[in-house]
C-alpha positions as CSV (number, residue, x, y, z in Angstrom):
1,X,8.2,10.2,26.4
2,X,6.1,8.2,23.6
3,X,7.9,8.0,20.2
4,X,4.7,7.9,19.0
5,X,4.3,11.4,20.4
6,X,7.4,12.6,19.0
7,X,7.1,11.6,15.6
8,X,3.9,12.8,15.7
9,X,5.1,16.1,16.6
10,X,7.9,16.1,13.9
11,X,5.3,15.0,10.9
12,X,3.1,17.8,12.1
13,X,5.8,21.0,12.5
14,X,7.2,19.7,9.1
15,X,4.4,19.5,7.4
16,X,2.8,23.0,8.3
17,X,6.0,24.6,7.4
18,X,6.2,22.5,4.3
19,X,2.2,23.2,3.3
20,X,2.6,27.0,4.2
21,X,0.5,27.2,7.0
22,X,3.4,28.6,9.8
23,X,3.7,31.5,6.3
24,X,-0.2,32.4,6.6
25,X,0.2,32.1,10.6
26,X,3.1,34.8,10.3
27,X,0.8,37.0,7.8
28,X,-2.3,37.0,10.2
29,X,-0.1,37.9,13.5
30,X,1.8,40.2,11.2
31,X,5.0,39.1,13.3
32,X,7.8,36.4,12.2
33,X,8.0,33.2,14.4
34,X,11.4,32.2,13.5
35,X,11.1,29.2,15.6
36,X,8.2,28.3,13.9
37,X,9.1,29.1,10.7
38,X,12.1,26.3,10.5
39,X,10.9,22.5,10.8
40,X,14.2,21.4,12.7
41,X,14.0,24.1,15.1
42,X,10.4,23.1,15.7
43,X,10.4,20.0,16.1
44,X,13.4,20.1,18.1
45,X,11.8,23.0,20.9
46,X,8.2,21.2,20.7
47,X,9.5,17.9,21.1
48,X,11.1,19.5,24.3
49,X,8.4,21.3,25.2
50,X,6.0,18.5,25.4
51,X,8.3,16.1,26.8
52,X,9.0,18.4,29.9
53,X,5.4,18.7,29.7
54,X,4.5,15.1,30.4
55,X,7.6,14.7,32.7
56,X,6.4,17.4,35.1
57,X,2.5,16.4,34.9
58,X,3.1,12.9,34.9
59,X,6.0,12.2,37.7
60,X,7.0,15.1,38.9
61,X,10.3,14.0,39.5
62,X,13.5,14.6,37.0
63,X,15.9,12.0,36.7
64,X,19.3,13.0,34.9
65,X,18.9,9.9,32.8
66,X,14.8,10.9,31.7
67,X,16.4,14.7,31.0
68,X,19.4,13.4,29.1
69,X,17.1,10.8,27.3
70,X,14.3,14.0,25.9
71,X,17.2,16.2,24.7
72,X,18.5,13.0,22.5
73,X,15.2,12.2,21.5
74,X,14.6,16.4,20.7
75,X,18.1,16.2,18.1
76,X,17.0,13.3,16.7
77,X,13.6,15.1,15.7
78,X,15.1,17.9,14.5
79,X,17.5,15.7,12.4
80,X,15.0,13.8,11.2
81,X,12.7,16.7,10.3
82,X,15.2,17.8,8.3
83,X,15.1,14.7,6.0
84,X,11.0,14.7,6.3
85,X,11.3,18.5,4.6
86,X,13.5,16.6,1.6
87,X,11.4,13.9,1.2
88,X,8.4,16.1,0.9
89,X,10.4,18.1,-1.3
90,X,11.2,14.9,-3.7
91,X,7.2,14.3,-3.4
92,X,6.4,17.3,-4.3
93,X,7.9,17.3,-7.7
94,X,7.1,13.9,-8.4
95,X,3.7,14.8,-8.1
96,X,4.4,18.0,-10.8
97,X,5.9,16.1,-13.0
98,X,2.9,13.1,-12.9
99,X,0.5,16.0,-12.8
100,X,1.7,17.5,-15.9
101,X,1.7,13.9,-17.8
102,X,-2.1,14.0,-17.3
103,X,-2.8,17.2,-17.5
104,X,-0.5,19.1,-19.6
105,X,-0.6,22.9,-20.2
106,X,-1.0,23.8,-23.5
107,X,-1.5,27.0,-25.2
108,X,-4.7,27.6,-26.8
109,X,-5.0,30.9,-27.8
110,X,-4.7,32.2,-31.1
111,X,-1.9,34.3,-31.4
112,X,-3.7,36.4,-34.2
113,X,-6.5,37.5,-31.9
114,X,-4.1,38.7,-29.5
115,X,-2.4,40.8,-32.1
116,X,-4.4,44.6,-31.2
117,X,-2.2,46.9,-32.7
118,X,-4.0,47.1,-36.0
119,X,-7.2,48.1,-34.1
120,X,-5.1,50.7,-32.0
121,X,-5.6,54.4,-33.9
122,X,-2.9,57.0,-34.3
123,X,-3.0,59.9,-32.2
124,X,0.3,61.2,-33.4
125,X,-1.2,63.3,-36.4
């Protein structure tokens, strides 16, 4: 199997769990994918997935040592997605925090033209 491929595979499962998009999958199909939903578990089962894949398609013969070499390289995805999902995490707020720097919120309304409850009458009487 390619590391190329791999890596490739555990930047994309990370990523659309990370962005939301495995969320929005699970609200259109109206089903949870748990395996989905998790970016170790993703990578780790897509990883495998494709390398058995290209094993079977490409040589059609399994050698212990090819087998024994996917599953290593399927942990080490999901070990490594783990530390992807961080890093995008760490990203993430470094992005908020130089977002807000340029474009700060600030409150613009007067707090007198909010104020209605002169304008509300008394139906008590």
């Amino acid at each position: 199997m390619n590391w190329l491929d791999a890596l490739m595979i555990v930047f994309s499962a990370t990523a659309a769990n990370h962005l939301g998009l495995v969320a929005a999958a699970e609200s259109v199909v109206r089903h949870r994918l748990p395996v989905l939903n998790c970016p170790k578990c993703a990578a780790f089962w897509l990883v495998l997935a494709y390398g058995f894949g290209c094993e079977i398609y490409f040589t059609a013969t399994h050698h212990f040592e090819q087998i024994l070499e996917l599953f290593a390289v399927a942990f080490l995805s999901a070990w490594s997605a783990i530390w992807l999902d961080l890093l995008m995490g760490i990203i993430d707020q470094l992005y908020i925090k130089v977002y807000d720097t340029f474009y700060p919120t600030t409150d613009t309304t007067d707090t007198d033209a909010l104020d209605t409850t002169d304008s509300v009458p008394d139906v008590s009487e």
